[in-house]
C-alpha positions as CSV (number, residue, x, y, z in Angstrom):
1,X,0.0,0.0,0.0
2,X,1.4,3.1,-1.0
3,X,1.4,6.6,0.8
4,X,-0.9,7.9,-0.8
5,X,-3.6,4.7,-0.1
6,X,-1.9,5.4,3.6
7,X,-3.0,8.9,3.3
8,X,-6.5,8.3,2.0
9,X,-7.2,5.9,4.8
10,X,-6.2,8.0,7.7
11,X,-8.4,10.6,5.9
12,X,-11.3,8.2,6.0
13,X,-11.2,7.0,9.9
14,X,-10.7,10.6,11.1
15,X,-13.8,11.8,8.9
16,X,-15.5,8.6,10.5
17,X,-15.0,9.7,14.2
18,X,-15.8,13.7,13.2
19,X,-19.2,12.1,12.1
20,X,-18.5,13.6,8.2
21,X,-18.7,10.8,6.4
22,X,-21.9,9.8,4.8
23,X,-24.6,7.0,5.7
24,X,-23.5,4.6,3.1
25,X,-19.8,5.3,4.0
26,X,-20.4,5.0,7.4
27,X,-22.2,1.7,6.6
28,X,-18.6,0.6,4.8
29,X,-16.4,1.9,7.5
30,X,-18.0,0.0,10.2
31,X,-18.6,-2.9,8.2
32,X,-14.6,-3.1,7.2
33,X,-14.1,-3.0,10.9
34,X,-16.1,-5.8,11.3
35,X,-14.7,-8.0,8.8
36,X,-11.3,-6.6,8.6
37,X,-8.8,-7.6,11.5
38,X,-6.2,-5.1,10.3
39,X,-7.8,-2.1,9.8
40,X,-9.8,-2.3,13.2
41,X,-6.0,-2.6,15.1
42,X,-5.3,0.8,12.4
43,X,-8.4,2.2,14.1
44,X,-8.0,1.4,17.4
45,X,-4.5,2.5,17.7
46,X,-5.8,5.5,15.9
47,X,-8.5,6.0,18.6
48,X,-5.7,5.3,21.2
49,X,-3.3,8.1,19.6
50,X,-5.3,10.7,19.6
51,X,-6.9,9.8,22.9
52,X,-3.3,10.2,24.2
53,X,-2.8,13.2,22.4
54,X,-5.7,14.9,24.3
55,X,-4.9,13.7,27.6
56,X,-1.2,15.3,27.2
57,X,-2.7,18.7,26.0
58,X,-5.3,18.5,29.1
59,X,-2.5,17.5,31.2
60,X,0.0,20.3,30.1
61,X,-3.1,22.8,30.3
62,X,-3.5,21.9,34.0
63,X,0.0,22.1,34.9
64,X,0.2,25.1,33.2
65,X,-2.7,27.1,35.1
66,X,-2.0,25.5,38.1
67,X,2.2,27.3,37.3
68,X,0.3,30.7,36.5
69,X,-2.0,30.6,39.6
70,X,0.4,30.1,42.0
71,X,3.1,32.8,40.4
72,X,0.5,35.2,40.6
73,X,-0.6,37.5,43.3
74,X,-3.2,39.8,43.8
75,X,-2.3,43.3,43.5
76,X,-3.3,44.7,47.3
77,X,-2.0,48.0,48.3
78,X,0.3,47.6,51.7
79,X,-2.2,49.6,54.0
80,X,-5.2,48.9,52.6
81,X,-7.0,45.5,54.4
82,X,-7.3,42.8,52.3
83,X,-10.9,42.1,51.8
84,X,-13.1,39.4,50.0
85,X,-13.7,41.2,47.2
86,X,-10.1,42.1,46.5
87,X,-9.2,38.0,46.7
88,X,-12.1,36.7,45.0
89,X,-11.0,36.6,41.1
90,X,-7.6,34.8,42.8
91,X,-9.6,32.6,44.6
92,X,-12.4,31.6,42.2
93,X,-10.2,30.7,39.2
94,X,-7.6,29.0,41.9
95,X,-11.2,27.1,43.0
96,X,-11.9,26.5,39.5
97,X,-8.5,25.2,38.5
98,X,-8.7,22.6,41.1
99,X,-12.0,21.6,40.3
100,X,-11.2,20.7,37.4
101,X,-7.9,19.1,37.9
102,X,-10.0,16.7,40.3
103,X,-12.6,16.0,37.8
104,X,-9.7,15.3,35.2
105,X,-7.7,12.6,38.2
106,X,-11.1,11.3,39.1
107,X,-11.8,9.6,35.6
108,X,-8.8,10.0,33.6
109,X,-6.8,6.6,32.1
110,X,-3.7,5.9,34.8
111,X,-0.5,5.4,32.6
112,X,2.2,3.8,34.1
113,X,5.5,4.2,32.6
114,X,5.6,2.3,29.6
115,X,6.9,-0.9,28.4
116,X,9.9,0.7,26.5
117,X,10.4,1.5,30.0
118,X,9.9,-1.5,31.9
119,X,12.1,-3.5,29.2
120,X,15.0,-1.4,30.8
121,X,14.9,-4.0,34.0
122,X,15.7,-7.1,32.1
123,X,17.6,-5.5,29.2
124,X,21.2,-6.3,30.6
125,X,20.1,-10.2,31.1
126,X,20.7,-13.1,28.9
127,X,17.0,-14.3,29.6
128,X,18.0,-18.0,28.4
129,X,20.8,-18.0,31.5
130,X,17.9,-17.0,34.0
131,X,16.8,-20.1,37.0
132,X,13.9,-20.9,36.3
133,X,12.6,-18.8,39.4
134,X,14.1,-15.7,37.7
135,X,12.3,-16.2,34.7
136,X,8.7,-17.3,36.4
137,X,9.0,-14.0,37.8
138,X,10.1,-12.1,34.7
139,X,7.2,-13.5,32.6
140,X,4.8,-12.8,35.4
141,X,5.5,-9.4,35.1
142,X,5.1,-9.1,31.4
143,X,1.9,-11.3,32.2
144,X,0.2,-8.8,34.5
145,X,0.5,-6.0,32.4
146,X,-0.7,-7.8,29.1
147,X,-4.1,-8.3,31.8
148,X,-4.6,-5.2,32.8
149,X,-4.7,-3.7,29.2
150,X,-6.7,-7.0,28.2
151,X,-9.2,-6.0,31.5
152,X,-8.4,-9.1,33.6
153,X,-7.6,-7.6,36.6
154,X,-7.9,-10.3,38.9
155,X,-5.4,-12.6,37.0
156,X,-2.8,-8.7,36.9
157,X,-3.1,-9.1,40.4
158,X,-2.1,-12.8,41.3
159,X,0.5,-12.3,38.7
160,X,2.0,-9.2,40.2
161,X,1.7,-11.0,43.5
162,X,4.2,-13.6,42.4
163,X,6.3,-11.7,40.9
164,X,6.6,-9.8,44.6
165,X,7.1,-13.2,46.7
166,X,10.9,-13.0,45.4
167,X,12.7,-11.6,47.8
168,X,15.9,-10.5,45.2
169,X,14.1,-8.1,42.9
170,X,16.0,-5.1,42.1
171,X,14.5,-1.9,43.4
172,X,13.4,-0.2,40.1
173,X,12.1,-4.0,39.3
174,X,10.2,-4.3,42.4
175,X,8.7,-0.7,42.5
176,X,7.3,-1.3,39.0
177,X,5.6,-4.3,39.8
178,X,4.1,-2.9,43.4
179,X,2.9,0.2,41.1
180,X,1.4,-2.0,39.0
181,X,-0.6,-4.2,41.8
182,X,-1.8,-0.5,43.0
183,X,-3.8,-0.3,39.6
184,X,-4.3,-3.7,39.1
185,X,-6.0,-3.6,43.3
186,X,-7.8,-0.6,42.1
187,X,-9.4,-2.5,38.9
188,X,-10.5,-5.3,40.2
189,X,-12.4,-3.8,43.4
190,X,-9.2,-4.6,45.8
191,X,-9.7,-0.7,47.5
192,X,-8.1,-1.3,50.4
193,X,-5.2,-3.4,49.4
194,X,-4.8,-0.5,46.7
195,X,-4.7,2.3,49.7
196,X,-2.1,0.2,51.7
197,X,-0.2,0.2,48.9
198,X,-0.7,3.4,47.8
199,X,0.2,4.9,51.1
200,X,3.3,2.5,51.6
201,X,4.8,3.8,48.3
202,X,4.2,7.7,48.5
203,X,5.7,7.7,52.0
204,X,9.3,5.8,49.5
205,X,12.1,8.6,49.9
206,X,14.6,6.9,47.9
207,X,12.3,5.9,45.0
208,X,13.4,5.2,41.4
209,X,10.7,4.0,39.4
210,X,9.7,7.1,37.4
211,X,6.0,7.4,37.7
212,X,4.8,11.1,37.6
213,X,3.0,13.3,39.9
214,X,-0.1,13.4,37.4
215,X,-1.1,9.6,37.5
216,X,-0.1,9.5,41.8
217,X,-2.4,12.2,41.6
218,X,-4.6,10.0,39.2
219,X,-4.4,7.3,41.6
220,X,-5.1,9.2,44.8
221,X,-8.6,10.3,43.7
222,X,-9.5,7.3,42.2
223,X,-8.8,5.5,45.1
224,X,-10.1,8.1,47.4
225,X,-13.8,7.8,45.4
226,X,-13.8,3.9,45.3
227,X,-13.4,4.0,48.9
228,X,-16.4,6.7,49.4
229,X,-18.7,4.5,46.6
């Protein structure tokens, strides 16, 4: 398929989800999703990409408003008394910021550091030298996370949970896999195992595995409203 067929067909599933394309090419689209394995993986990473996309742009327009509200000061003459009405612009977008930084944590997709990432732990072992312990655990890993994007967060769990009775994992190894039982506890309806966890690993001074203040914030409030519903 050339560039141009590449082109055409990127056109088509982005007219699709902007609700531009006809009836009897909507018809087609949805029937070639159907019946065509490839293009629905072409779709769904689509759908996935740009889903991404928005979350970044929502996530750097948070993190930007939430920089600008806190630089910013209100203009109060030194002898005058502050008053309500001098602070209330400050306060009501600083109200409104949060608000929606909370709504955004409360039912945003979690994303743990990738699997480029993760690769990182094993990438300096000859996995065909490992015990056979070593490798149960290294495959369990790689196990839990292929559940929790497949949805079976029951099975993420126990696998996570195996990989966590060796007792030789390397820190960055072992704070990757106790991040991912957080989610995975979360998911399948595990609330307070996921606080417990939660709280053990935010109080970590000497942390190293790279998840960002975003998702812990992510996970805090989703936590925080599975435990209150």
């Amino acid at each position: 398929m050339n560039s141009k067929d590449d082109y055409q067909r990127l056109e088509t599933i982005e007219q699709y989800f902007n609700g531009s394309l006809s009836v009897d090419e909507t018809a087609n689209f949805e029937n070639a999703l159907k019946n065509d394995f490839d293009f629905s993986k072409e779709v769904s990473d689509y759908q996935k990409l740009t889903n991404m996309i928005k979350e970044v742009t929502i996530e750097q327009n948070i993190i930007a408003t939430l920089d600008k509200l806190e630089q910013e000061e209100p203009i109060i003459p030194r002898k005058k008394k502050t008053s309500f009405v001098t602070l209330f612009p400050y306060l009501s977008g600083l109200v409104a910021a949060c608000l929606i930084f909370v709504l955004y944590a409360s039912f945003s997709v979690i994303q743990l550091p990738g699997s480029e990432n993760d690769l990182t732990i094993v990438r300096d072992v000859d996995v065909s030298i490992l015990s056979p312990v070593e490798k149960k655990v290294f495959d369990s890993f790689y196990a839990g996370q292929s559940y929790l994007a497949e949805g079976q967060f029951q099975k993420a769990v126990q696998s996570f949970q195996v990989v966590l009775k060796n007792n030789n994992l390397r820190p960055y190894f072992k704070e990757a896999t106790q991040w991912h039982l957080v989610l995975a506890y979360l998911k399948s309806g595990q609330i307070q195992e996921a606080n417990h966890l939660y709280d053990e690993l935010s109080s970590c001074n000497d942390c190293v595995y790279p998840i960002g203040k975003i998702d812990k914030a992510k996970l805090w409030w989703q936590i925080f409203w599975a435990k209150i519903f």
